[in-house]
MDAnalysis code that builds the backbone (N, CA, C; Angstrom):
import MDAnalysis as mda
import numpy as np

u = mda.Universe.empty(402, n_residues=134, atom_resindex=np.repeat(np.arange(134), 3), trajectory=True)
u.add_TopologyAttr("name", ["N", "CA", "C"] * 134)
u.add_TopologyAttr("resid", np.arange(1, 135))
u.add_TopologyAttr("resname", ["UNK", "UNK", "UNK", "UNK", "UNK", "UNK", "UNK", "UNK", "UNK", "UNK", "UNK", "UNK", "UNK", "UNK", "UNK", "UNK", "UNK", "UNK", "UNK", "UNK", "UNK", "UNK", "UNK", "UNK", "UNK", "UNK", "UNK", "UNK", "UNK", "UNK", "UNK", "UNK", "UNK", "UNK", "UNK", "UNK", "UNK", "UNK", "UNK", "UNK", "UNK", "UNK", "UNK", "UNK", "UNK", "UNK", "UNK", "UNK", "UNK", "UNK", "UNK", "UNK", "UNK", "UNK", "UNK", "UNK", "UNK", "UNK", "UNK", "UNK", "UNK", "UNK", "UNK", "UNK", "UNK", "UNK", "UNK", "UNK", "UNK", "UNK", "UNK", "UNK", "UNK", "UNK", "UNK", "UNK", "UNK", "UNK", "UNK", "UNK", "UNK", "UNK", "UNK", "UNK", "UNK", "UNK", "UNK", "UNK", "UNK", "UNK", "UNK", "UNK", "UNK", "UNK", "UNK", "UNK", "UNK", "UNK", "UNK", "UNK", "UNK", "UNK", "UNK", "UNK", "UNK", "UNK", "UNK", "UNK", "UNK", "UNK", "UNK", "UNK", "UNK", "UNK", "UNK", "UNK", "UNK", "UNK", "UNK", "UNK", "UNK", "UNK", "UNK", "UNK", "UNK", "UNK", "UNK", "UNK", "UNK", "UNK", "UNK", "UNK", "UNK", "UNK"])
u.atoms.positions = np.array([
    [23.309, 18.255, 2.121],
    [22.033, 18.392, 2.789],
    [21.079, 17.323, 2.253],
    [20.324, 16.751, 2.890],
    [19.187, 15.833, 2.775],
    [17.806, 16.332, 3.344],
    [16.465, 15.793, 2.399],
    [15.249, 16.360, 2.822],
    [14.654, 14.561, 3.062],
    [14.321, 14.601, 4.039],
    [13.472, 13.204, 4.643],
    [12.368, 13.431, 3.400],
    [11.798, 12.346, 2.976],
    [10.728, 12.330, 2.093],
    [9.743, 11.466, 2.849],
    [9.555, 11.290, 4.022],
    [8.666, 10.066, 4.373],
    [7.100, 10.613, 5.006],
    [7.246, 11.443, 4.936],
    [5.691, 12.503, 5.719],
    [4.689, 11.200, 5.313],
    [4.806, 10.811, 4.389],
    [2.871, 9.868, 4.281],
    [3.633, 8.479, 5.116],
    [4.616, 7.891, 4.702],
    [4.921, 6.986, 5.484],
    [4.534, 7.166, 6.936],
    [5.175, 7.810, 7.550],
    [4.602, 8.230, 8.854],
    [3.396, 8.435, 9.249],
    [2.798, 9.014, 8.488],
    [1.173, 9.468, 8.608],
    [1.010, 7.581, 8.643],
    [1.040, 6.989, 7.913],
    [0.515, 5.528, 7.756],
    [1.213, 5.077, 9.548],
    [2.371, 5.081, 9.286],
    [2.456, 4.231, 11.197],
    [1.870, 4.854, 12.274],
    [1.585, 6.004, 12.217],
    [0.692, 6.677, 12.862],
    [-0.671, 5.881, 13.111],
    [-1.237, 5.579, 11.773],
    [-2.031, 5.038, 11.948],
    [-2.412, 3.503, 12.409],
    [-1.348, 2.571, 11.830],
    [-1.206, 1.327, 12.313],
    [-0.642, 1.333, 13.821],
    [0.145, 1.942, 14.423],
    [0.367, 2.411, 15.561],
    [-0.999, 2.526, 16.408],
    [-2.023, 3.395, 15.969],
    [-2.884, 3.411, 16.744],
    [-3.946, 2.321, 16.316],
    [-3.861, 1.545, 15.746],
    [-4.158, 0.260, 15.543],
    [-4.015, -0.689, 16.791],
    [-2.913, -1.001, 16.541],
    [-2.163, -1.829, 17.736],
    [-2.229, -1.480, 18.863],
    [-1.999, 0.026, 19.406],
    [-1.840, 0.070, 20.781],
    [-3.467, 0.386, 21.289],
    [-4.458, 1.099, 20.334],
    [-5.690, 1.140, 20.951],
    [-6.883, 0.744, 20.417],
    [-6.384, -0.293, 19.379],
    [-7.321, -1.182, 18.899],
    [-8.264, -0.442, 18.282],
    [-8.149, 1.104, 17.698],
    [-8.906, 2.047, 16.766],
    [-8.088, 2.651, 15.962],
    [-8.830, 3.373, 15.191],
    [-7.649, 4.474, 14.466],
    [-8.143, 6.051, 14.596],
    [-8.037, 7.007, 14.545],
    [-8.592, 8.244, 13.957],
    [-8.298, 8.437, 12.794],
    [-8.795, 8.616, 11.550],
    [-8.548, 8.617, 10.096],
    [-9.072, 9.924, 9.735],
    [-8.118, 10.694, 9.055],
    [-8.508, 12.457, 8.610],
    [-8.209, 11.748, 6.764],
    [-8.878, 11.548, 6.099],
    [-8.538, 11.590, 4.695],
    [-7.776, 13.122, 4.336],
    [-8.266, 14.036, 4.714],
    [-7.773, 15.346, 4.784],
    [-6.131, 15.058, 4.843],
    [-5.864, 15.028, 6.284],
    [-4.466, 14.400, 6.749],
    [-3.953, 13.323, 5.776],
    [-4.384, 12.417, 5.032],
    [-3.794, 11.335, 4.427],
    [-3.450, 11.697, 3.421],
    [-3.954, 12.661, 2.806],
    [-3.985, 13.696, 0.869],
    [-2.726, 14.553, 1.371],
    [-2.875, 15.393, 2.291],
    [-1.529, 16.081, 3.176],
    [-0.785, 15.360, 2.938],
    [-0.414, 14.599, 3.710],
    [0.551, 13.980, 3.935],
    [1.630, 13.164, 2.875],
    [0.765, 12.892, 1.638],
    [0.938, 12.452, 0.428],
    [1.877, 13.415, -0.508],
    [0.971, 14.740, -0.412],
    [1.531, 16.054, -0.916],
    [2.317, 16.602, -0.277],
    [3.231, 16.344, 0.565],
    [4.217, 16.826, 0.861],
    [5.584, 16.595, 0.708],
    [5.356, 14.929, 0.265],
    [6.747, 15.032, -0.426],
    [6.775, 14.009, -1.970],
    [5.558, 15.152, -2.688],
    [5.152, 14.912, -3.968],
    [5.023, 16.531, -4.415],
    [5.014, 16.712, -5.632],
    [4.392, 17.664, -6.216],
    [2.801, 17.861, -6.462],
    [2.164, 19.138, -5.795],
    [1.020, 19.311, -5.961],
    [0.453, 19.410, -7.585],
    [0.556, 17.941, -8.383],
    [0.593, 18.086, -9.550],
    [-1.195, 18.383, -9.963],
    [-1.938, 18.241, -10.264],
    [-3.304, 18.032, -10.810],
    [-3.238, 16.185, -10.537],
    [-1.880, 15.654, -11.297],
    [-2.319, 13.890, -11.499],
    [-1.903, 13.415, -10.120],
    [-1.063, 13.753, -9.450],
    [-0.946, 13.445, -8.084],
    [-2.251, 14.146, -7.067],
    [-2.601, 14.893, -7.352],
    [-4.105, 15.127, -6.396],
    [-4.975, 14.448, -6.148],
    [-5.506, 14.093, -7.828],
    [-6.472, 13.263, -8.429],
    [-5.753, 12.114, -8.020],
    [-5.002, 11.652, -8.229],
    [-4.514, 9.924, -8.137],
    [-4.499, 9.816, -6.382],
    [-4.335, 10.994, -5.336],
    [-4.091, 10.488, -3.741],
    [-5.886, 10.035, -3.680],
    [-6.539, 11.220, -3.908],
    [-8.093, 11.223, -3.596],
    [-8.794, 10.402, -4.501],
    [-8.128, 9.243, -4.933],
    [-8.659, 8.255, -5.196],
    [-8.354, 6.820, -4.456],
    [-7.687, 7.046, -3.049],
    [-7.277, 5.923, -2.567],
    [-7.471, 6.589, -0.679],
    [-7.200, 5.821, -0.130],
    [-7.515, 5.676, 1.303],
    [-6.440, 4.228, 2.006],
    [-6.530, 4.873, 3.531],
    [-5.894, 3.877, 4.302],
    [-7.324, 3.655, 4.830],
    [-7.397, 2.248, 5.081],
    [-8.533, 1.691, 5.551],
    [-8.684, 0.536, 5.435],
    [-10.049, -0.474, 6.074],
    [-9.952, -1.774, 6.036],
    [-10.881, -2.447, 5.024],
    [-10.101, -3.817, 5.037],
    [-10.802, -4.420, 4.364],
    [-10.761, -5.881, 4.560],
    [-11.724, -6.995, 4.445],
    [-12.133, -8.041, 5.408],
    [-11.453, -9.315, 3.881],
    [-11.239, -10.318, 4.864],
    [-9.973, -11.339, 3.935],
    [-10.999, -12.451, 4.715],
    [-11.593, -13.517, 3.647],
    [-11.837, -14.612, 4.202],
    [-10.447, -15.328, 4.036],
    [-10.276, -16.786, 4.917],
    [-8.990, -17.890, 4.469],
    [-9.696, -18.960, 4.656],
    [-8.622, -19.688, 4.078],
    [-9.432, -20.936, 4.189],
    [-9.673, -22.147, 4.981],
    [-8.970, -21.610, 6.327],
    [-9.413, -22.035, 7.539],
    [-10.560, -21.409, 7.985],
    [-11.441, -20.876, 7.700],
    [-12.746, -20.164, 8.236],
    [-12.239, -19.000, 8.888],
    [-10.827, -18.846, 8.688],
    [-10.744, -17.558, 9.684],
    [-10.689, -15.980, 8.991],
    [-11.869, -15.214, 9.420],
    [-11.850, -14.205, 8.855],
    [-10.617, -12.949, 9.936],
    [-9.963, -12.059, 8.278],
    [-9.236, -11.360, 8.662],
    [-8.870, -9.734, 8.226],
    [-9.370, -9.110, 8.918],
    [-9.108, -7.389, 8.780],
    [-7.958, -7.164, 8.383],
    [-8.096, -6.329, 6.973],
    [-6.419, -5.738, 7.194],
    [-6.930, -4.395, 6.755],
    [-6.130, -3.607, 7.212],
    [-5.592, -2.902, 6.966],
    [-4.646, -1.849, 6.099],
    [-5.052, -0.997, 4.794],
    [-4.160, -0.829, 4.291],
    [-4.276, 0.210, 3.116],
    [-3.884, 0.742, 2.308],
    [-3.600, 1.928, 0.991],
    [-4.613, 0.567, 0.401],
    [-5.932, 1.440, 0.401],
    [-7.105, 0.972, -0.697],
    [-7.637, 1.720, -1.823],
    [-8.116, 1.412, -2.636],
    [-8.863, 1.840, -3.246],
    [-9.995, 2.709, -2.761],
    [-10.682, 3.843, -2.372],
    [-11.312, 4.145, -2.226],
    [-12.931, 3.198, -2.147],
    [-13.774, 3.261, -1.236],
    [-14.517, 2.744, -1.418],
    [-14.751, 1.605, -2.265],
    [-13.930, 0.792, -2.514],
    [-13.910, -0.581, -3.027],
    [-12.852, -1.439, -1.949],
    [-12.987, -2.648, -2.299],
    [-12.215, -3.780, -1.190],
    [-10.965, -4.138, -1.874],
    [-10.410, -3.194, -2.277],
    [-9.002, -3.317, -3.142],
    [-7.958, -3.129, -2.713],
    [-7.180, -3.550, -2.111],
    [-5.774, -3.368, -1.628],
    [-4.418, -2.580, -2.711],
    [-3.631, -1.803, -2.492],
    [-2.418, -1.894, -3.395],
    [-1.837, -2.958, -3.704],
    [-1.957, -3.791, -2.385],
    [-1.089, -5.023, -2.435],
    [-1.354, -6.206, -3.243],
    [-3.442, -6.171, -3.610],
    [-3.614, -6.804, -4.244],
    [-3.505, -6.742, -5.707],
    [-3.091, -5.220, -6.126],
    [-2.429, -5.026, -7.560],
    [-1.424, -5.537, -7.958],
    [-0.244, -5.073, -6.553],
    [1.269, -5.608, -6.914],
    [1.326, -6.823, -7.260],
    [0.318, -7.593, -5.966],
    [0.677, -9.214, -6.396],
    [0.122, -9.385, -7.620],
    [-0.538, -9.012, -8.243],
    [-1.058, -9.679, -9.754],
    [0.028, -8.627, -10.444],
    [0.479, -7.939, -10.580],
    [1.432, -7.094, -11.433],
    [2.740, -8.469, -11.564],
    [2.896, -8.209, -10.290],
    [4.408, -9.281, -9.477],
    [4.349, -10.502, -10.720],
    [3.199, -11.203, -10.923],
    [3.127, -12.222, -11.605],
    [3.015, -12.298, -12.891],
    [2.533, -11.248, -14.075],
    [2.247, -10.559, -15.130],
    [3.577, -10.866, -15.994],
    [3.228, -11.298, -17.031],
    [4.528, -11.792, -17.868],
    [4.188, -10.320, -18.385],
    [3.552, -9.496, -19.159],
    [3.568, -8.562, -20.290],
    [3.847, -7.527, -19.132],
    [3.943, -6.948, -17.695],
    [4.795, -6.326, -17.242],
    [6.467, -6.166, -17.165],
    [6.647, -8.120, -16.499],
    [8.165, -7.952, -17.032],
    [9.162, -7.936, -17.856],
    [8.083, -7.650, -19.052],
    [8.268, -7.586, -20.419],
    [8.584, -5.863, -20.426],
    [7.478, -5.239, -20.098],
    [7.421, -3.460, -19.654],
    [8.805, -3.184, -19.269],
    [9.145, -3.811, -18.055],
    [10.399, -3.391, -17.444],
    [11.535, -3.722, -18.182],
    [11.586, -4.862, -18.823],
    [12.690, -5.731, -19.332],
    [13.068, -4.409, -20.727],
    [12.352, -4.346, -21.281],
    [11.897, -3.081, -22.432],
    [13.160, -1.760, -22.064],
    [11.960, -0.868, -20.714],
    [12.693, -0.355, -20.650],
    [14.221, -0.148, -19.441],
    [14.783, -1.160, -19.184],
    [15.743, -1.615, -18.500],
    [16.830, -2.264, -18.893],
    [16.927, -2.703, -20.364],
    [17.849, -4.047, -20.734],
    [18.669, -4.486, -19.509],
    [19.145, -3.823, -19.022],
    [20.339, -4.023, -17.902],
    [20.024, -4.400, -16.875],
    [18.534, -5.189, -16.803],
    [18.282, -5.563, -15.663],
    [18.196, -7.076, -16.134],
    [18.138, -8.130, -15.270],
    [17.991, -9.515, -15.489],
    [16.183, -9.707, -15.334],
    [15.650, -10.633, -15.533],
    [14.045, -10.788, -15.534],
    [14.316, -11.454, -13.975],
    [15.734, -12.046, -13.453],
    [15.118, -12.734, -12.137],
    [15.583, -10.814, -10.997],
    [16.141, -10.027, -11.409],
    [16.410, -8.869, -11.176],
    [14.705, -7.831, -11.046],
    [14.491, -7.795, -12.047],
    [12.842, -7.212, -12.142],
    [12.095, -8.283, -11.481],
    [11.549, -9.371, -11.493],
    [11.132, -9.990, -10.354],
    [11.155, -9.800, -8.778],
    [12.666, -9.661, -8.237],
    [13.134, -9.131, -6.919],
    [12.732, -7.352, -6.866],
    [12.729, -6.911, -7.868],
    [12.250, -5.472, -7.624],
    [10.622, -5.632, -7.211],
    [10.094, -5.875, -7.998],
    [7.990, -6.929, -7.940],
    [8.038, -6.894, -6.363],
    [8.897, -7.892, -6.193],
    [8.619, -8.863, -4.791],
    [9.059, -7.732, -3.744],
    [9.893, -7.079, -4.334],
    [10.488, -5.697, -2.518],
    [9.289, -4.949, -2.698],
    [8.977, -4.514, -3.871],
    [7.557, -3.525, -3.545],
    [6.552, -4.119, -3.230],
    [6.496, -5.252, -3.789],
    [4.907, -5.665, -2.982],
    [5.193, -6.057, -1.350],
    [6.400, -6.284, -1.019],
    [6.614, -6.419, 0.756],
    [6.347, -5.380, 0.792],
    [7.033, -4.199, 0.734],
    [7.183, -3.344, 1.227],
    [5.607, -2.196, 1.661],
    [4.729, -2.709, 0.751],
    [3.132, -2.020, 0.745],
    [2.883, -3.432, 1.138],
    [2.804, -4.528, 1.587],
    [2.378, -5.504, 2.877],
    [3.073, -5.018, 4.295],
    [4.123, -4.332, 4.446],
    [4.972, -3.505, 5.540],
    [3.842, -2.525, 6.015],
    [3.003, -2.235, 5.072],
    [2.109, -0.362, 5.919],
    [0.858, -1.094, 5.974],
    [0.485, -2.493, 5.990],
    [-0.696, -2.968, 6.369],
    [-0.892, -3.339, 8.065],
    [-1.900, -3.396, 8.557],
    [-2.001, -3.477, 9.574],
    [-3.055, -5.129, 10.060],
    [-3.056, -5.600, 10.363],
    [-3.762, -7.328, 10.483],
    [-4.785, -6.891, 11.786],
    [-5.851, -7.530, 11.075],
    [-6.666, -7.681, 12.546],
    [-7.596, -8.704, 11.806],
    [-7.185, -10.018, 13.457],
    [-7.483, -11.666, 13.406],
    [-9.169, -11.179, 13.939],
    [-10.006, -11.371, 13.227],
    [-11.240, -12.170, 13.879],
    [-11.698, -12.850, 14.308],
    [-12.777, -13.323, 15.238],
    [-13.223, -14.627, 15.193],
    [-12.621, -15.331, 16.834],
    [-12.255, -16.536, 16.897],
    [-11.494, -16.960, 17.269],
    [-10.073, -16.834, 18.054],
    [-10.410, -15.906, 18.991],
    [-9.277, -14.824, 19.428],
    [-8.566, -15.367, 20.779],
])
């Protein structure tokens, strides 16, 4: 027997879904803490740690002048991405030091490729919206 674990995943394409097809979202933070806790343990540190984050946007200058919405597992009320953790984690010598620690059996170009699938993979539940210049 197998139990699907993906309830928040879903809750997230749900939401990028209605991104894309109607150019809005409906956002229940309610629904997003749900959805989290369901295939987590209703711990105290998992409560506290969901209701400190949000799906929501946040604005990306580049350096073509083109400003860009994304979409994505933020920080609560700050302009913080997950993604923008991973990538500075991803790059962090005294992390793959952390892992290397407790892993011996992994290679450092091994923990690197682990870095790089998780930080795709939380760039995967972001959602893009081009400004400007459309």
């Amino acid at each position: 027997m197998f139990r699907n674990n993906s309830d928040f995943i879903d809750k997230i394409k749900e939401y990028t879904k209605e991104l894309v097809e109607k150019n809005q979202m409906v956002y229940s933070q309610k629904d997003f803490e749900e959805s989290f806790l369901m295939q987590s343990s209703h711990t105290p540190f998992n409560i506290d740690a969901i209701q400190k984050f949000e799906y929501g946007r946040v604005e990306r200058e580049y350096s073509t002048d083109e400003y860009k919405g994304v979409y994505g597992l933020k920080v609560k009320n700050q302009a913080i991405l997950l993604t923008d953790i991973m990538y500075f984690l991803e790059g962090e010598k005294n992390v793959l030091n952390l892992i290397e620690n407790e892993f011996p059996e992994l290679s450092i170009s091994e923990i690197k490729a682990a870095l790089r699938v998780m930080m795709i993979f939380l760039r995967s539940i972001e959602c893009d919206e081009i400004l400007g210049n459309e």
